[in-house]
PDBQT receptor file of N, H, CA, C and O in Angstrom, charges set to zero:
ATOM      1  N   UNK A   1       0.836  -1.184   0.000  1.00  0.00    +0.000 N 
ATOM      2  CA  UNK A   1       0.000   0.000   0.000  1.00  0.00    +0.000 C 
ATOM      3  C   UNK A   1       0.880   1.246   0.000  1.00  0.00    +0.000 C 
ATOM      4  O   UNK A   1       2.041   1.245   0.409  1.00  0.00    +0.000 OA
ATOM      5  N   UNK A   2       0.077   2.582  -0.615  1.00  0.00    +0.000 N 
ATOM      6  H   UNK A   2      -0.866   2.583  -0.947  1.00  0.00    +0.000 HD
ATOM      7  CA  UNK A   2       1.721   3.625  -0.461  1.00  0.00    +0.000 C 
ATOM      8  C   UNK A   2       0.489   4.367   0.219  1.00  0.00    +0.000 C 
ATOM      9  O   UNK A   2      -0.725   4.169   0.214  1.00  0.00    +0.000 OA
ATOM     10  N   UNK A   3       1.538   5.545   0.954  1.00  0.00    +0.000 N 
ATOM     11  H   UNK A   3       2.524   5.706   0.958  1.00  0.00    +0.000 HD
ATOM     12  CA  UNK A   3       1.005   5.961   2.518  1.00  0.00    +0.000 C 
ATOM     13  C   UNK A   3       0.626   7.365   1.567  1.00  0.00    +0.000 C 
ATOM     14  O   UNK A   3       1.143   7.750   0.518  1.00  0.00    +0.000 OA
ATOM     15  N   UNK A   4      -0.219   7.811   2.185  1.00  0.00    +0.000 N 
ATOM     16  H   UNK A   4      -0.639   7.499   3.037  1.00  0.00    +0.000 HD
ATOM     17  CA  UNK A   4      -0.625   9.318   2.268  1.00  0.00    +0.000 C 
ATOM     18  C   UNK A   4       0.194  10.166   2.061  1.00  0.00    +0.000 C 
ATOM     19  O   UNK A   4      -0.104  11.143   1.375  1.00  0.00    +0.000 OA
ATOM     20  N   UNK A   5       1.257  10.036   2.519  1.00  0.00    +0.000 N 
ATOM     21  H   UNK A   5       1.500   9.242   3.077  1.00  0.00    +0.000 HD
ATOM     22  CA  UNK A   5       2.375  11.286   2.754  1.00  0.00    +0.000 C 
ATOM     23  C   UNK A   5       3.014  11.000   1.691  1.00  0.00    +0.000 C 
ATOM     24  O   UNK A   5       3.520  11.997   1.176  1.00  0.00    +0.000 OA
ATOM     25  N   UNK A   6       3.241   9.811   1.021  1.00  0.00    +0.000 N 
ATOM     26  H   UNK A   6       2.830   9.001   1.439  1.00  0.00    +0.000 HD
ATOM     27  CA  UNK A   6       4.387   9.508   0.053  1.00  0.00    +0.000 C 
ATOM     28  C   UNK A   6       3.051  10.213  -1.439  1.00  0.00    +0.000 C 
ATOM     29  O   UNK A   6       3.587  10.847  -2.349  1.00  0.00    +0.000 OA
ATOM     30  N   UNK A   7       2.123  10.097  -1.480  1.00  0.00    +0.000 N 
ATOM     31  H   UNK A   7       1.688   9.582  -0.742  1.00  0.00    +0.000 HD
ATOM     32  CA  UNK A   7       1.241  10.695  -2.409  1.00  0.00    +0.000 C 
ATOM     33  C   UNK A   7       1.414  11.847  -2.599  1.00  0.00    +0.000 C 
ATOM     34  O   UNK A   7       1.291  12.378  -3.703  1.00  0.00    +0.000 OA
ATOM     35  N   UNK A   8       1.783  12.527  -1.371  1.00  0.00    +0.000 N 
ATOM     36  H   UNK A   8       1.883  12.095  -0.475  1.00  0.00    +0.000 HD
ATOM     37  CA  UNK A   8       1.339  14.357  -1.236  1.00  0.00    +0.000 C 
ATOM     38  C   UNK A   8       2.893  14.623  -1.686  1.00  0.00    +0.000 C 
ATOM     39  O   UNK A   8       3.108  15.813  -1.455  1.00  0.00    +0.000 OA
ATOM     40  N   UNK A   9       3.898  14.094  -2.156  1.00  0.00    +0.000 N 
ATOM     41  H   UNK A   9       3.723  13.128  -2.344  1.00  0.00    +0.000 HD
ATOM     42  CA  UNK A   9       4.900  14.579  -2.698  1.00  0.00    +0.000 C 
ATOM     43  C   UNK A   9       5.191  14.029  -3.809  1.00  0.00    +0.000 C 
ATOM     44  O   UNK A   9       6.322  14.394  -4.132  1.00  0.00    +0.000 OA
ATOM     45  N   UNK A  10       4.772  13.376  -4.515  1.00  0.00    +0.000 N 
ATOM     46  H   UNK A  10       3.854  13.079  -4.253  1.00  0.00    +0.000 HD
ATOM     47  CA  UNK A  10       4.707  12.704  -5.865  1.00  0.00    +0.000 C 
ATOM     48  C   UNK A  10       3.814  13.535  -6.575  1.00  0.00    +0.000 C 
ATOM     49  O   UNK A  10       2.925  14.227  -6.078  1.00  0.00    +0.000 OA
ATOM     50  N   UNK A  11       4.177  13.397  -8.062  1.00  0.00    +0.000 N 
ATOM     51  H   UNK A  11       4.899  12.835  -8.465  1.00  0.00    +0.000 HD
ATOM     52  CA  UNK A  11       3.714  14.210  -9.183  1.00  0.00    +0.000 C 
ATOM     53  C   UNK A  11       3.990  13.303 -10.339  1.00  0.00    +0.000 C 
ATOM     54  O   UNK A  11       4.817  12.405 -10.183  1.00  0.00    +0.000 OA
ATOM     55  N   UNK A  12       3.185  13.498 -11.842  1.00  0.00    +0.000 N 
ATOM     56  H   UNK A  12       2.513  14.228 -11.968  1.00  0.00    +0.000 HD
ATOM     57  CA  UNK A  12       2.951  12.689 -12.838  1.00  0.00    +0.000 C 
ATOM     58  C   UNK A  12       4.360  13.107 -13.515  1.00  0.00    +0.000 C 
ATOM     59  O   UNK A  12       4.436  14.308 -13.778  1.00  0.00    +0.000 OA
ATOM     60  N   UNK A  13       5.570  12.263 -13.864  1.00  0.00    +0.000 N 
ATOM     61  H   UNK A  13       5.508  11.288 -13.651  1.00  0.00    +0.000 HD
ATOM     62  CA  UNK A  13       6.220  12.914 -14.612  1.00  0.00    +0.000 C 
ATOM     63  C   UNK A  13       6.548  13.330 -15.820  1.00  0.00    +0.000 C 
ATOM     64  O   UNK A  13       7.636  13.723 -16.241  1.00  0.00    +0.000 OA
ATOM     65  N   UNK A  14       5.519  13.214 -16.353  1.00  0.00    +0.000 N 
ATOM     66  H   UNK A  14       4.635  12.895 -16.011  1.00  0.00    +0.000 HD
ATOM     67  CA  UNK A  14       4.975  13.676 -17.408  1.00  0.00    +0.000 C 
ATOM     68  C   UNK A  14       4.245  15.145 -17.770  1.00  0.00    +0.000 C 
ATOM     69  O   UNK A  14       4.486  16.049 -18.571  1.00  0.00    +0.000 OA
ATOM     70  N   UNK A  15       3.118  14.868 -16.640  1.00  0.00    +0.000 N 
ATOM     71  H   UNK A  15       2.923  14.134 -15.990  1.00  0.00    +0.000 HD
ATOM     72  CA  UNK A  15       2.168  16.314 -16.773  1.00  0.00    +0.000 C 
ATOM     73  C   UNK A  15       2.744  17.106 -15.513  1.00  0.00    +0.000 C 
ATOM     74  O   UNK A  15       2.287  18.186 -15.136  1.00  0.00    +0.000 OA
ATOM     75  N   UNK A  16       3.575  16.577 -15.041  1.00  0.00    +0.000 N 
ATOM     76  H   UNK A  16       3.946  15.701 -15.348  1.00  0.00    +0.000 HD
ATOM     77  CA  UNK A  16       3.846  17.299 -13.016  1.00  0.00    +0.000 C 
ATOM     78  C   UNK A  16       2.506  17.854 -12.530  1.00  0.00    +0.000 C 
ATOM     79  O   UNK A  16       2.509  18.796 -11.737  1.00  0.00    +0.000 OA
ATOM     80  N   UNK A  17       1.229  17.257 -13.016  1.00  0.00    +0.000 N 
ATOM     81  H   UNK A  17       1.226  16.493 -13.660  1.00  0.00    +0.000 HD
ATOM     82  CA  UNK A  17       0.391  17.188 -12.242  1.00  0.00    +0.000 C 
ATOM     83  C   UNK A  17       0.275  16.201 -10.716  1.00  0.00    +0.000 C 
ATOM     84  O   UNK A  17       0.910  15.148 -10.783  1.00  0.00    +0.000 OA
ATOM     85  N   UNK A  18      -0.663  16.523  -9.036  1.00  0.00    +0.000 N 
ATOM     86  H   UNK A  18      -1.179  17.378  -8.981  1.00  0.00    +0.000 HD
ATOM     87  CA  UNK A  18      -0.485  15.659  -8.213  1.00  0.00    +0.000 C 
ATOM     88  C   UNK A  18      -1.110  14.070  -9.089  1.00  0.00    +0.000 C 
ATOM     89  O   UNK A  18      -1.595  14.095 -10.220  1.00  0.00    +0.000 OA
ATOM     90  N   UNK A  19      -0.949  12.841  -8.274  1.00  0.00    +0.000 N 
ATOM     91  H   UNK A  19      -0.555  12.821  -7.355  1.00  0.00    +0.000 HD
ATOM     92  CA  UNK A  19      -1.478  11.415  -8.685  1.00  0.00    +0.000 C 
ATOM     93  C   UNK A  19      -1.756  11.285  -7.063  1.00  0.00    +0.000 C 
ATOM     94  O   UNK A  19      -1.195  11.790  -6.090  1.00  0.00    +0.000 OA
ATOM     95  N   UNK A  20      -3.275  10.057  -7.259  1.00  0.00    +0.000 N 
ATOM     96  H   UNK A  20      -3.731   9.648  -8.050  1.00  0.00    +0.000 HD
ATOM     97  CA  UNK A  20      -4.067   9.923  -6.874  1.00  0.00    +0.000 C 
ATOM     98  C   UNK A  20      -3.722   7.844  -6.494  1.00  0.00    +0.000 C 
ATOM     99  O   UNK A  20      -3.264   6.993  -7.257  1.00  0.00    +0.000 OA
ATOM    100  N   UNK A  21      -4.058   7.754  -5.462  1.00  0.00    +0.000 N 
ATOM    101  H   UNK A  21      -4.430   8.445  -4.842  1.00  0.00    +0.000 HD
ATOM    102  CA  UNK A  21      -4.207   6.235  -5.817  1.00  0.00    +0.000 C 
ATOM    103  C   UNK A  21      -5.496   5.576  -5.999  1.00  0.00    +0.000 C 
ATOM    104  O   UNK A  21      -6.482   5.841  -5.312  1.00  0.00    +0.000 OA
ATOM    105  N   UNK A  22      -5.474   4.806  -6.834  1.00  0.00    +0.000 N 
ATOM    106  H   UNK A  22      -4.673   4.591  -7.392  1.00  0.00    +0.000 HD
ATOM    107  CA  UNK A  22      -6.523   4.062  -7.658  1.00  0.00    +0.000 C 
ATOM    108  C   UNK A  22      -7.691   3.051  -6.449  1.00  0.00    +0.000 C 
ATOM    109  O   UNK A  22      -7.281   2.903  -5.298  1.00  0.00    +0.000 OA
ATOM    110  N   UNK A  23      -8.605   2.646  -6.710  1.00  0.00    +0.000 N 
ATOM    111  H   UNK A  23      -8.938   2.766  -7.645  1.00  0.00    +0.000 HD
ATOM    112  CA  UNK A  23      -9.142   1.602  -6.125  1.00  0.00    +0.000 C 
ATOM    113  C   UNK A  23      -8.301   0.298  -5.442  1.00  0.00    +0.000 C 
ATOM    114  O   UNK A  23      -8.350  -0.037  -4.258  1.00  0.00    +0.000 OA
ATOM    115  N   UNK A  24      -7.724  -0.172  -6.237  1.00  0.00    +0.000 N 
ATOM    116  H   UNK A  24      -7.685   0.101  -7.198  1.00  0.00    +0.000 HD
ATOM    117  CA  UNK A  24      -7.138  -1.363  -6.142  1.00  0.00    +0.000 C 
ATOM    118  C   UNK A  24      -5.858  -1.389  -5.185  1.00  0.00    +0.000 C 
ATOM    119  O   UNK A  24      -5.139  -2.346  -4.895  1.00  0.00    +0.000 OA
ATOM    120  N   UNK A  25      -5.779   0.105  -4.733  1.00  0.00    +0.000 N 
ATOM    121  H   UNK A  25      -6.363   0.882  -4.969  1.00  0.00    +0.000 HD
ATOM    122  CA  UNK A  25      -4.713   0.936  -3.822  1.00  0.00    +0.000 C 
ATOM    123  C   UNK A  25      -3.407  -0.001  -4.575  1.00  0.00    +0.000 C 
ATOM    124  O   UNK A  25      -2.660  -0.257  -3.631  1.00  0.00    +0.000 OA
ATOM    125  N   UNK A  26      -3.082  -0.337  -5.266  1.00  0.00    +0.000 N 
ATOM    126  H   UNK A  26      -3.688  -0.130  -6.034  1.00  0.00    +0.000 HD
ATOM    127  CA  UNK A  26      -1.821  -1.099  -5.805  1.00  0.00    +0.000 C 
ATOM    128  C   UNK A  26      -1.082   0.026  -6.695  1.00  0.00    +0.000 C 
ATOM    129  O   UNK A  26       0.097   0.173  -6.373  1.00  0.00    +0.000 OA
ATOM    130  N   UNK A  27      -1.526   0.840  -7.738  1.00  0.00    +0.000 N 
ATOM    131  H   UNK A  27      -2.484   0.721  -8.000  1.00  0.00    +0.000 HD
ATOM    132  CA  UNK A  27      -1.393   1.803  -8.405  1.00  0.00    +0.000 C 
ATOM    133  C   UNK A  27      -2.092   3.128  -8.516  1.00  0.00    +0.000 C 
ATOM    134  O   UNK A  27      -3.290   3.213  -8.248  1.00  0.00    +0.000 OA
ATOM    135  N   UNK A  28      -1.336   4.236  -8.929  1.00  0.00    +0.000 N 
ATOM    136  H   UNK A  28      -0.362   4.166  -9.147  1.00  0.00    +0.000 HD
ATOM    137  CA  UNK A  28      -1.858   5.308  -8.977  1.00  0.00    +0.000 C 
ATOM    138  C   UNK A  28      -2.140   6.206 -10.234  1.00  0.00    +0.000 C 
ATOM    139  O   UNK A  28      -1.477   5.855 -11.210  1.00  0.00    +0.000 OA
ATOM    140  N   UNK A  29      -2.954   7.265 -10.437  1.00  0.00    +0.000 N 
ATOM    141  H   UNK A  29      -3.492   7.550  -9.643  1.00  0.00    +0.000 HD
ATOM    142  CA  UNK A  29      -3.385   7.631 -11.680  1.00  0.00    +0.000 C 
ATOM    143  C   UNK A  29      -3.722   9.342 -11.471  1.00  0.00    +0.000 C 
ATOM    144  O   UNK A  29      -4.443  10.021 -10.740  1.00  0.00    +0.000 OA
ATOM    145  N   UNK A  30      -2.704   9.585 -12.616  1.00  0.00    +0.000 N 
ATOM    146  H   UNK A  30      -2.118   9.034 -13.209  1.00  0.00    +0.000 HD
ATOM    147  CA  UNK A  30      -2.970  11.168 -13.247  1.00  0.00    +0.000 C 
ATOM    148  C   UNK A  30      -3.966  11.195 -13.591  1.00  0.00    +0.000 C 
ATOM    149  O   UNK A  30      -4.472  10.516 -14.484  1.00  0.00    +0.000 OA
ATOM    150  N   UNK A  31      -4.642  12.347 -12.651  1.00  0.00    +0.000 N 
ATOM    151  H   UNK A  31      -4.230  12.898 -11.925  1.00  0.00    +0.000 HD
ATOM    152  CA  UNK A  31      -6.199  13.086 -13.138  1.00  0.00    +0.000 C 
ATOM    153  C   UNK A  31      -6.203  13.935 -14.446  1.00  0.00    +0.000 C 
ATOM    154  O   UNK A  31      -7.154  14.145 -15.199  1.00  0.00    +0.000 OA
ATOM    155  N   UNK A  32      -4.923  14.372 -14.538  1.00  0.00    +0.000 N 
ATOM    156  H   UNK A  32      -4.150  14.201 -13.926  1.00  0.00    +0.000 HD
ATOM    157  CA  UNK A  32      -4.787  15.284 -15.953  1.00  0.00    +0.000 C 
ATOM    158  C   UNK A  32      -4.502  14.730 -17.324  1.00  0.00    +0.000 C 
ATOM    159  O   UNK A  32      -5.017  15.066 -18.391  1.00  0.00    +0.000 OA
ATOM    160  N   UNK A  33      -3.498  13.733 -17.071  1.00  0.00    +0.000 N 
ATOM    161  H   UNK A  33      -3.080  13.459 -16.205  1.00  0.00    +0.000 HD
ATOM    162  CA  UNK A  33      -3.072  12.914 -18.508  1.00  0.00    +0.000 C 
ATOM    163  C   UNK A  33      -3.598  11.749 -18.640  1.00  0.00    +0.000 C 
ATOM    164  O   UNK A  33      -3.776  11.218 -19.736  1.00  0.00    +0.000 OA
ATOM    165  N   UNK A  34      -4.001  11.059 -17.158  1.00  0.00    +0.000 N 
ATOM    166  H   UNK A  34      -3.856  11.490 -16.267  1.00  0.00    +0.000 HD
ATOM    167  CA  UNK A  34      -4.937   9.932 -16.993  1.00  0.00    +0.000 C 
ATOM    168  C   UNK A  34      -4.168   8.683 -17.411  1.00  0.00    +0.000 C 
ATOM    169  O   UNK A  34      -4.552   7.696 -18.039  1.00  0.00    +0.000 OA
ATOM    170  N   UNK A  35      -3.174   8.942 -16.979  1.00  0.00    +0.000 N 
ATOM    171  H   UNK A  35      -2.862   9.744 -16.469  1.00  0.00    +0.000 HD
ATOM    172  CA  UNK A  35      -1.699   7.717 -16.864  1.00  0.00    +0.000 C 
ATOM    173  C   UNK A  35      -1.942   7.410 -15.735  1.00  0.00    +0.000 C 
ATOM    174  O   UNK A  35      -2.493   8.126 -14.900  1.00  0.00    +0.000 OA
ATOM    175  N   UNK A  36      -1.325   5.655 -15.506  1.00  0.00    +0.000 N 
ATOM    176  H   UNK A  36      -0.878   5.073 -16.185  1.00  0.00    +0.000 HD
ATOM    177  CA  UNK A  36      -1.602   4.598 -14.436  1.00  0.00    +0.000 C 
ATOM    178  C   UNK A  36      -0.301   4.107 -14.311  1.00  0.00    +0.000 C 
ATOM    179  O   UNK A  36       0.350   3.606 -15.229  1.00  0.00    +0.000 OA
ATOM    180  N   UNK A  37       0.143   4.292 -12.908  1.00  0.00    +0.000 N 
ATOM    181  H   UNK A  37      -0.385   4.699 -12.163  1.00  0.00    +0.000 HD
ATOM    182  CA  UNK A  37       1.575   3.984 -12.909  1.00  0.00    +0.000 C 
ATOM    183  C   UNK A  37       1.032   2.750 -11.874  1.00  0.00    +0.000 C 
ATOM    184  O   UNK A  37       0.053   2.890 -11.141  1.00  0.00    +0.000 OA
ATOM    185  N   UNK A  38       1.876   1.479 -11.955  1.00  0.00    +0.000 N 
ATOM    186  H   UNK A  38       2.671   1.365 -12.550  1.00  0.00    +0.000 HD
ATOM    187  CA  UNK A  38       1.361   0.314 -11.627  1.00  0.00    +0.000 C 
ATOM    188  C   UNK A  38       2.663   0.109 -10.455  1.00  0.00    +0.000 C 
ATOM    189  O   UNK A  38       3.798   0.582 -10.515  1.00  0.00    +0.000 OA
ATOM    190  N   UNK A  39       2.056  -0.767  -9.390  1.00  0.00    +0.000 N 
ATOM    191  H   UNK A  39       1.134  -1.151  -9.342  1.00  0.00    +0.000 HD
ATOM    192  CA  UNK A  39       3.075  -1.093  -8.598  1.00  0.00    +0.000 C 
ATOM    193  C   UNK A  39       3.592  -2.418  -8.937  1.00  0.00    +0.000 C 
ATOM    194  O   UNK A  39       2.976  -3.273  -9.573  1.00  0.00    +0.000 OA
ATOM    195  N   UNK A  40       4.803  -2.520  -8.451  1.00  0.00    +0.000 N 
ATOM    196  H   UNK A  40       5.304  -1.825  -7.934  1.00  0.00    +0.000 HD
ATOM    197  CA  UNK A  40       5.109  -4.189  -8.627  1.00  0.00    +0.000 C 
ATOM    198  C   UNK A  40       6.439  -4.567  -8.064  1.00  0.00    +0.000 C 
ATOM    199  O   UNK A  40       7.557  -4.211  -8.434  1.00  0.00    +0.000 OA
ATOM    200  N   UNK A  41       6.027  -5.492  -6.937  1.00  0.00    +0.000 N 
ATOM    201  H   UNK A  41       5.118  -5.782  -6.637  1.00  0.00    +0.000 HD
ATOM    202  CA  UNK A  41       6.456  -6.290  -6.108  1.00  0.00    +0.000 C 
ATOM    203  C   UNK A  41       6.823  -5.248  -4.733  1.00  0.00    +0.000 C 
ATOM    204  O   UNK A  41       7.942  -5.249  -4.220  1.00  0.00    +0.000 OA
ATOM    205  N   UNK A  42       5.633  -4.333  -4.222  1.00  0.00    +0.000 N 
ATOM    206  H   UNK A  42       4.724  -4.333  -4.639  1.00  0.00    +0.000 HD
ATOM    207  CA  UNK A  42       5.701  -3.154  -3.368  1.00  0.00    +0.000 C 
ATOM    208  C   UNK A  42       6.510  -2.019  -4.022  1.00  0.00    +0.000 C 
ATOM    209  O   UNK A  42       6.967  -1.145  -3.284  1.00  0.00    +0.000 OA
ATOM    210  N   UNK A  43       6.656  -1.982  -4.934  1.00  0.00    +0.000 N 
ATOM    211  H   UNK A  43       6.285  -2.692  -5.532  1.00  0.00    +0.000 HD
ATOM    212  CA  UNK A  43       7.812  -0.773  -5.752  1.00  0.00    +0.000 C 
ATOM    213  C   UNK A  43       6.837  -0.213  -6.441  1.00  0.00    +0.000 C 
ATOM    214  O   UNK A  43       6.132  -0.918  -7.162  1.00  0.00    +0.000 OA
ATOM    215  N   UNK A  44       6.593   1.412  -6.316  1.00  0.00    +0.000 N 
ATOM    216  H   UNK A  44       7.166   1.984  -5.729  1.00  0.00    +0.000 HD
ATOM    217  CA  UNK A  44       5.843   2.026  -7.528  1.00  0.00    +0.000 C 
ATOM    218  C   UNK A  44       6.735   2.753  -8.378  1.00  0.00    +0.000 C 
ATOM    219  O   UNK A  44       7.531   3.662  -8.142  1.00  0.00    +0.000 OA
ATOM    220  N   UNK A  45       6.325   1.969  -9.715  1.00  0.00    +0.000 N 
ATOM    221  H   UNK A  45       5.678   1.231  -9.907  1.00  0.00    +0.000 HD
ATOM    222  CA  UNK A  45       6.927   2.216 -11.201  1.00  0.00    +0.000 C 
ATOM    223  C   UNK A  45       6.470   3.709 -11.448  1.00  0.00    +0.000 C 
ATOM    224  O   UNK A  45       5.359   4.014 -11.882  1.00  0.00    +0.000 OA
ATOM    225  N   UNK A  46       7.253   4.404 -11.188  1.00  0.00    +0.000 N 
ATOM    226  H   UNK A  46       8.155   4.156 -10.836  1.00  0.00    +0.000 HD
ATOM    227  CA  UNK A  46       6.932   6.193 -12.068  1.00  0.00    +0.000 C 
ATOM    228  C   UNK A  46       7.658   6.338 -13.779  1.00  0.00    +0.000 C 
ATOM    229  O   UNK A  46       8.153   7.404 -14.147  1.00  0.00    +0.000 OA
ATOM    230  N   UNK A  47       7.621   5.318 -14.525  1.00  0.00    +0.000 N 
ATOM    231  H   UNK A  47       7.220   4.452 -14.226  1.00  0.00    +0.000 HD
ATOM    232  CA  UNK A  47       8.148   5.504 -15.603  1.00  0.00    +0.000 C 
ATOM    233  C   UNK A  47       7.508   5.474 -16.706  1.00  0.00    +0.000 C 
ATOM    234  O   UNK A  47       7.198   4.513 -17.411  1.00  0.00    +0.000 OA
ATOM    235  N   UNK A  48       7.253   6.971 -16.869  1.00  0.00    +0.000 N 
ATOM    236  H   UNK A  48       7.505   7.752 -16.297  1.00  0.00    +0.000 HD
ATOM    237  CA  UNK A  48       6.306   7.400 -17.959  1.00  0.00    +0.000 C 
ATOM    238  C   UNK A  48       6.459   6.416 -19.407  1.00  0.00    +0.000 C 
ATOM    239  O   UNK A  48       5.603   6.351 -20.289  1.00  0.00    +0.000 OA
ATOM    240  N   UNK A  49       7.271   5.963 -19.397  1.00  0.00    +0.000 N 
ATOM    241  H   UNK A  49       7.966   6.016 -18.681  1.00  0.00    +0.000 HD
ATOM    242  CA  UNK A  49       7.457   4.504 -21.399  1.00  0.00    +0.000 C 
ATOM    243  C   UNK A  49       6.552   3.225 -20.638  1.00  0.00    +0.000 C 
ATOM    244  O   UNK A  49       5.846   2.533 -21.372  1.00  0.00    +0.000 OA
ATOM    245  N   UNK A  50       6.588   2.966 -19.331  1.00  0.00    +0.000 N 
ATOM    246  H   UNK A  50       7.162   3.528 -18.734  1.00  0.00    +0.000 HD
ATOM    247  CA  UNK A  50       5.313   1.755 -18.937  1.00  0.00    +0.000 C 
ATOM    248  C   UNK A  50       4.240   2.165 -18.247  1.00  0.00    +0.000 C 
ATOM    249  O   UNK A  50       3.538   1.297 -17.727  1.00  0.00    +0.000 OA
ATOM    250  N   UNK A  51       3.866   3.662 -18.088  1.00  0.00    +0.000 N 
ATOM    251  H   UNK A  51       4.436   4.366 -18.510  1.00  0.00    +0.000 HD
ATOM    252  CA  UNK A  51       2.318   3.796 -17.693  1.00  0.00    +0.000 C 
ATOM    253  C   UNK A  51       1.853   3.429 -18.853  1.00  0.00    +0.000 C 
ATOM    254  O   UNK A  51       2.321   3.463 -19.991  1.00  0.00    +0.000 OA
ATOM    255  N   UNK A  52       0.341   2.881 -18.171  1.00  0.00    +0.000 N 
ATOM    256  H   UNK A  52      -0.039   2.854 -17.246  1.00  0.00    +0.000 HD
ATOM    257  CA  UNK A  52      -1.023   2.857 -19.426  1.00  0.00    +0.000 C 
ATOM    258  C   UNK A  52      -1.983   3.972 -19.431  1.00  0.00    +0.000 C 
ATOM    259  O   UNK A  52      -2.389   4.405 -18.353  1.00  0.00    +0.000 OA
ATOM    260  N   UNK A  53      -2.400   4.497 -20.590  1.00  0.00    +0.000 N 
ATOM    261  H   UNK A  53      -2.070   4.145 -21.466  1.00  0.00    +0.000 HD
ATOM    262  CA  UNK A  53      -3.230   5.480 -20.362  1.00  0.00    +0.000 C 
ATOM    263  C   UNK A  53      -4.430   4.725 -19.860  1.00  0.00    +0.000 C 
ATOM    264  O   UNK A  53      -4.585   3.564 -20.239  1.00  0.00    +0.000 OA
ATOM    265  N   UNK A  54      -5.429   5.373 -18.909  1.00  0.00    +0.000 N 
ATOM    266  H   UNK A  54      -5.303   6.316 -18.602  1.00  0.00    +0.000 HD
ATOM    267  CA  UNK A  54      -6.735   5.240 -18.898  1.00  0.00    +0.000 C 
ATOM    268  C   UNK A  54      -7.860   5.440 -19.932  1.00  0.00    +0.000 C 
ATOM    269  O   UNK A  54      -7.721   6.513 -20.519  1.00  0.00    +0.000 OA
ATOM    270  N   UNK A  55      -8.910   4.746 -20.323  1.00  0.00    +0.000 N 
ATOM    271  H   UNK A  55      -9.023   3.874 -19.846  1.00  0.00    +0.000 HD
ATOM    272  CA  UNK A  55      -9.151   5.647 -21.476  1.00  0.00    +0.000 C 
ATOM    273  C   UNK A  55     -10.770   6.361 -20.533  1.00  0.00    +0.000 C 
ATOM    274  O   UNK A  55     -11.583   7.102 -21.086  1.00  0.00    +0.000 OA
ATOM    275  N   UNK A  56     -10.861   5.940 -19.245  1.00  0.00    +0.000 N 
ATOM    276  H   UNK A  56     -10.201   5.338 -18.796  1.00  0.00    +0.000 HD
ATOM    277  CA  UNK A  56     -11.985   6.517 -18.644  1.00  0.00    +0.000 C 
ATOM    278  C   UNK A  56     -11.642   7.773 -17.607  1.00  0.00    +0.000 C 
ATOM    279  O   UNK A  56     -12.554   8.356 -17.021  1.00  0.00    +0.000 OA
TER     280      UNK A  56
């Protein structure tokens, strides 16, 4: 799970808009560009060439 505090200093690095975490609290998602940065194996991936866009 990523904590509250680690959210409130993270930004999309792409749009340097804030990110949000998702339902599935595993990954998080730009409200502006609507990129999904996925976690994996407790590590969150910020690397804009393997986000997926959202298309919702």
């Amino acid at each position: 799970m990523i904590s509250q505090d680690l959210l409130d200093i993270l930004a999309c690095p792409v749009c340097k808009k804030p990110i949000t975490l998702r339902e599935d609290k595993e990954s998080v998602k730009c409200g502006e560009c609507r990129r999904v940065y996925a976690s994996r194996d407790g590590i969150l991936n910020m690397l804009a060439d393997e986000a997926v866009i959202d298309p919702a």
